[in-house]
N, C-alpha and C positions, 0 to 999 in steps of 0.2 A: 095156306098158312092157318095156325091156330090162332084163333080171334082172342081168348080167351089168355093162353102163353104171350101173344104178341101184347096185348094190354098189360101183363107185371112186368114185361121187359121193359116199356114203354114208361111206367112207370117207377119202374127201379131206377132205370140209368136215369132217368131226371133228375130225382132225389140224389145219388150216387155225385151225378155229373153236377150239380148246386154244391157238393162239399166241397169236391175234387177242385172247382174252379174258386171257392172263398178261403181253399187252404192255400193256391199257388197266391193268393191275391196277397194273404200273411204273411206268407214264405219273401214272398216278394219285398215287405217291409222290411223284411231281412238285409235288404241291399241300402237303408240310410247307412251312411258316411258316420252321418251326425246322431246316431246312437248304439252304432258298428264300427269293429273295426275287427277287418277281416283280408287274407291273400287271395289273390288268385288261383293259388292252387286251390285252395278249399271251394273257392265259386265254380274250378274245372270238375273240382269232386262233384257239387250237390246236381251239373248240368249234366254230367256224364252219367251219372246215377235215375235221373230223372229219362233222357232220351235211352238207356236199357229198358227202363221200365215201360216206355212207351211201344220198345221194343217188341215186346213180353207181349204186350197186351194186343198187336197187331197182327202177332204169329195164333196170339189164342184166337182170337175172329176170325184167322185163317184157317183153321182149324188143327195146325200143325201142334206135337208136342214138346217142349222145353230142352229134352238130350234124345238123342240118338248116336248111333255107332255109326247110324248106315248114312247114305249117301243124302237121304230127305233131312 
């Protein structure tokens, strides 16, 4: 392994990974009653939108790519 690659990864996804988790923490405030008011479709939209994306991002680290024709 590269020492040197493995430290900006290492680094990036921490920073990355502090946004990612202080935006779901916002997003999250999103669900008071008491200064929302909102359906449950739209909460099935923002979860179904969200688990894609989580999707997305588990095929990338798979190494797999986004469309294919073929059988992968």
């Amino acid at each position: 392994m590269d020492e040197v690659k493995h430290n900006r990864f290492v680094k990036v996804v921490e920073k990355r990974m502090e946004v990612l988790i202080n935006d779901f923490y916002k997003l999250g405030n999103c669900a008071s009653r008491v200064s929302y008011d909102y359906t449950e479709d739209e909460v099935n939209v923002i979860l179904n939108e969200l688990e894609n994306q989580i999707t997305i991002l588990k095929e990338r680290f798979a190494g797999r790519k986004r469309f294919t024709l073929g059988p992968d």
